[in-house]
C-alpha positions in Angstrom: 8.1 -66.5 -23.5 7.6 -70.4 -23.8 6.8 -72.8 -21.0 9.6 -73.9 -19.6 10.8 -77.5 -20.9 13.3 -78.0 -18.1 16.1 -78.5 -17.3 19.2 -79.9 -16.2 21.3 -83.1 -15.0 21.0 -84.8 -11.9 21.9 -82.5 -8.4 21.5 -85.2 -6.0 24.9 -86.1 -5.2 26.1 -85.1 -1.7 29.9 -84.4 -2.8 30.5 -80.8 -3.6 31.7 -80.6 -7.1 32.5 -78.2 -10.1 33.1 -79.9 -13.7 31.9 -78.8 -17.3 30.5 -81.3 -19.8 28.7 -81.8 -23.2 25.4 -83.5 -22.6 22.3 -83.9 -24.0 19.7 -81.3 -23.6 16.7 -83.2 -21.3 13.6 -81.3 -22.4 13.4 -77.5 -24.3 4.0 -76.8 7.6 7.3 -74.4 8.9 6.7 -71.2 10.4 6.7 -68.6 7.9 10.2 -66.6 7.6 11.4 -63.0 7.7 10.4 -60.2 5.0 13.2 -58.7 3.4 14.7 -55.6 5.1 15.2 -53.9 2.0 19.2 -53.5 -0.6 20.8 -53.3 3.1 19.4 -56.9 3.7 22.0 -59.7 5.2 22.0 -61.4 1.6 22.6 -58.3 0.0 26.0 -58.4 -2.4 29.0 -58.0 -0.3 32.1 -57.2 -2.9 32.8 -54.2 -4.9 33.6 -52.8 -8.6 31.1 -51.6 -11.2 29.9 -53.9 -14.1 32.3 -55.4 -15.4 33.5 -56.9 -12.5 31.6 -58.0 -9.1 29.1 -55.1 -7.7 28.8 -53.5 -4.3 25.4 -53.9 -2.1 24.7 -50.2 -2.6 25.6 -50.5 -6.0 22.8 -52.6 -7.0 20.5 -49.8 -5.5 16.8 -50.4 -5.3 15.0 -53.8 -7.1 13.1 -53.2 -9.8 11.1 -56.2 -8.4 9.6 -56.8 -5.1 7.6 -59.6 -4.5 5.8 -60.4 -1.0 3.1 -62.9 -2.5 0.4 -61.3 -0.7 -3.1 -61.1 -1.8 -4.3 -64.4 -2.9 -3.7 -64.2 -6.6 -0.4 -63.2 -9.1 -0.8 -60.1 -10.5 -0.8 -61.2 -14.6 1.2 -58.1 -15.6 4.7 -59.1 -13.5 3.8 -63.4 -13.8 2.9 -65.8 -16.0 1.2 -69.1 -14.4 2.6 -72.1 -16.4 -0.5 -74.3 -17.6 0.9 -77.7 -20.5 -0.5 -81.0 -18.7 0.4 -82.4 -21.8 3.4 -81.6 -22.3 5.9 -85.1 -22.2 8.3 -83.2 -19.9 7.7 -81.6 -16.8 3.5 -81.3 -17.3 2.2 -78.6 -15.6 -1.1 -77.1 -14.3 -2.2 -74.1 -13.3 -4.6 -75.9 -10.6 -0.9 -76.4 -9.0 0.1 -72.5 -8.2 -1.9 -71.2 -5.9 -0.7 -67.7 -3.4 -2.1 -68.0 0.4 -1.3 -66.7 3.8 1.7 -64.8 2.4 3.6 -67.6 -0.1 3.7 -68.7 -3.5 2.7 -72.5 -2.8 3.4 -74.9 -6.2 1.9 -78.2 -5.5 2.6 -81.4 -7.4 0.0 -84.4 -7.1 -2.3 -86.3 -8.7 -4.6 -84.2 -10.5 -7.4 -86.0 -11.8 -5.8 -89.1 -12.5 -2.2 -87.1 -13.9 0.7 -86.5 -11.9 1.3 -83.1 -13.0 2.6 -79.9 -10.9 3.4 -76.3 -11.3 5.3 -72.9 -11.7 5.6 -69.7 -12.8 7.7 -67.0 -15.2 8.8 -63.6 -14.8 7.5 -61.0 -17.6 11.0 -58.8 -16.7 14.0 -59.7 -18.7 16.9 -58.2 -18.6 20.7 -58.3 -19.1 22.6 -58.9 -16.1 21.7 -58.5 -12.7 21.0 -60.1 -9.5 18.2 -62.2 -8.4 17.1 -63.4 -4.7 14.5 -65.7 -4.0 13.7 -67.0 -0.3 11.9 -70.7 -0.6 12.0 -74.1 0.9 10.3 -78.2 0.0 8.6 -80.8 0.5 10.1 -83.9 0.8 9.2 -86.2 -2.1 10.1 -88.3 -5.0 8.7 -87.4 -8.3 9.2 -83.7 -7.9 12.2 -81.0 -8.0 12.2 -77.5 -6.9 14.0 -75.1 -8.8 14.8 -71.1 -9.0 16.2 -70.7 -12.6 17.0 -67.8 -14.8 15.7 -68.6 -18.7 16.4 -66.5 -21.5 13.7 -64.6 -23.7 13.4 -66.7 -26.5 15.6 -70.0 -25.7 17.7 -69.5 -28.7 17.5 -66.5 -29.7 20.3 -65.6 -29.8 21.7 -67.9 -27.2 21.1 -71.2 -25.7 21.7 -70.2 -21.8 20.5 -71.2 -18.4 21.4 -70.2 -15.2 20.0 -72.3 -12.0 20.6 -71.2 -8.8 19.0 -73.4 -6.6 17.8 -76.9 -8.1 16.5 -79.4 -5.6 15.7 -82.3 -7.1 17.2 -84.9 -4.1 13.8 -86.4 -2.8 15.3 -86.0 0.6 16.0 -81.8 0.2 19.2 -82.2 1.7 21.1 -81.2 -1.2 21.2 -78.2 -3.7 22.6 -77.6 -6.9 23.5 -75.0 -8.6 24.2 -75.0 -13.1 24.9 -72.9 -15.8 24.3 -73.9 -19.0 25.0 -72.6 -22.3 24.9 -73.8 -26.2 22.7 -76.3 -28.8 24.6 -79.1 -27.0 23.8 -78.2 -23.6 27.5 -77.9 -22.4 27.0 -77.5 -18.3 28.8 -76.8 -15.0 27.9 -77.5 -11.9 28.4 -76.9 -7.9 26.5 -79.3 -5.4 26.4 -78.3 -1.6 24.8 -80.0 1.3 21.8 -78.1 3.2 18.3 -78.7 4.2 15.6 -76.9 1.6 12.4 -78.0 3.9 13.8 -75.1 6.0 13.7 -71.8 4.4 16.8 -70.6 3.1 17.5 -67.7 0.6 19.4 -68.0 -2.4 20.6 -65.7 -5.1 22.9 -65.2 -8.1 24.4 -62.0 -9.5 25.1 -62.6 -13.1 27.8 -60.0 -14.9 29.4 -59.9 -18.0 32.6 -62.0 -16.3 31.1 -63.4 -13.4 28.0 -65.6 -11.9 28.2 -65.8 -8.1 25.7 -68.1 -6.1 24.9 -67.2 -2.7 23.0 -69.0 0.4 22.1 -67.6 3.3 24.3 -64.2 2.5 27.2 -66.3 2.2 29.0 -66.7 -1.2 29.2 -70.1 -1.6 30.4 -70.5 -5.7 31.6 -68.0 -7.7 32.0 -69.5 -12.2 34.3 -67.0 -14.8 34.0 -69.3 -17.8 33.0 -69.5 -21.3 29.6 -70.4 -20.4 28.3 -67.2 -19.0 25.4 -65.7 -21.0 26.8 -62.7 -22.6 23.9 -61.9 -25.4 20.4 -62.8 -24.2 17.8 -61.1 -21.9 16.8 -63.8 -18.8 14.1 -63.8 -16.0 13.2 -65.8 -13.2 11.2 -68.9 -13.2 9.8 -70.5 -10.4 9.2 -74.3 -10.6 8.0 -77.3 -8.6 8.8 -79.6 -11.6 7.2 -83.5 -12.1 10.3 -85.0 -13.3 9.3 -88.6 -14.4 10.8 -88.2 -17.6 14.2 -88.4 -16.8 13.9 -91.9 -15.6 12.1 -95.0 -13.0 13.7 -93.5 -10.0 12.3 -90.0 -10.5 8.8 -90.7 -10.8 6.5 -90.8 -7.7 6.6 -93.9 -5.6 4.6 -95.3 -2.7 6.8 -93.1 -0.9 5.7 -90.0 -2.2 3.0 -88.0 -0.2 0.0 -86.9 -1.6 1.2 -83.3 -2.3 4.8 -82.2 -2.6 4.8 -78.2 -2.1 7.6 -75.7 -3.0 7.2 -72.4 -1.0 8.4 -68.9 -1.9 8.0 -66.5 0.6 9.7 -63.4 -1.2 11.6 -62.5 -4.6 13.8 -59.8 -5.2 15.6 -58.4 -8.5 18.2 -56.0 -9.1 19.6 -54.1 -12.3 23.4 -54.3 -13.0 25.0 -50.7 -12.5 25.1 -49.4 -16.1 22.9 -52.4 -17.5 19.8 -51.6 -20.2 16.5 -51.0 -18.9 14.8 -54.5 -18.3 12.2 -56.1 -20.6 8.8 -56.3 -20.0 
């Protein structure tokens, strides 16, 4: 798996919304929250059906992933640490992810003179699924915190992306949520109004007909459409992305405080019912 050249168009608008277009690809202190409960969880799947359709909380059975961050390091065999401070788009270091007191922190600053920041990727891939992640930001210009699923080799043999949470509003009072698919970057989108510098989980189940987004256990968008990844192992990425490319306004300003932080406190991921066994 490549870095990560993300990722998509602007989620800052506070209207909710849901429209499909053809654009141009952009680049190849709170207290500390709850653990997980376990499948049984109150963001657990609620509907029911098999595979080809939406999938009960007991269906998805145990997660083949469970991730507390504890320790003080990411164990190499499940995570890869991003590391291209020179990439154009979204430059990255590894000084940026760091794990302590129970959280993945990623940290975007001025790193000797760069404004550069951080994030990570899943070695599991795997067709279909679900995927939770429990997180919250920093408020800050210059920087967008994101919980994305990226295919296995971007192209190969589909151009897909799936982000279910992408918080790129300096302010963190907005979300949104994309899917992605194609050479020409064809995109939908849903945009909904909360506060990410509390902690809030999110998740997506992605089947063969159907992506559902959920917040807080509640199902907040549900997309059957064309642009549903149908062909192409994904995994999670974490990312506290330095977006300066995409523009004057999303660079750092005298606003901006020295270090803009993304927290995860926990991941989870599921198998579809049925589904191949995952990629590692």
């Amino acid at each position: 798996m490549t870095v990560l050249g993300l990722t998509c168009a602007v989620a800052c608008s506070p209207a909710r919304s849901a429209t499909t277009s053809a654009l141009p690809r952009p680049g190849a202190g709170a207290p500390h929250s709850p653990r997980p409960a376990g499948a049984g969880a109150p963001d657990a799947v609620r509907a029911t059906g098999d595979i080809r359709g939406q999938v009960s909380s007991a269906a998805w059975g145990k997660p083949v992933v469970t991730e507390q961050f504890d320790g003080t390091r990411l164990d190499p065999r499940k995570w890869m640490v991003y590391d291209s401070p020179d990439a154009r788009e979204n430059p990255r270091t590894e000084s940026a992810t760091r794990v302590s007191g129970g959280r993945l922190r990623l940290t975007g600053g001025v790193y000797r003179t760069r404004d550069l920041s951080g994030g990570i990727a899943s070695r599991l891939h795997q067709r279909y699924g679900r995927w939770e992640v429990r997180m919250r930001a920093e408020r800050g210009v210059g920087y967008s915190a994101v919980a994305l699923l990226w295919p296995e080799r971007f192209g190969d043999p589909e151009y897909a992306e799936i982000n279910f949470a992408e918080v790129i509003d300096p302010t963190r009072r907005s979300v949104g949520l994309f899917v992605h698919r194609g050479p020409d970057d064809e995109q939908t989108h849903h945009v909904l109004r909360t506060d990410f510098t509390r902690w809030h989980t999110v998740a997506v189940d992605w089947l063969p007909r159907s992506l559902t987004f959920w917040l807080d256990g509640r199902k907040v968008w549900t997309y059957r459409g064309p642009l549903i990844p149908q062909r192409t192992p994904m995994g999670l990425a974490l990312q506290n992305d330095q977006v300066c490319d995409r523009g004057r306004g999303f660079c750092r300003d005298r606003t901006t405080p020295r270090w803009v932080t993304m927290d995860v406190d926990w991941v989870r991921i599921y198998r579809a019912p049925g589904a191949s066994a995952p990629h590692r």
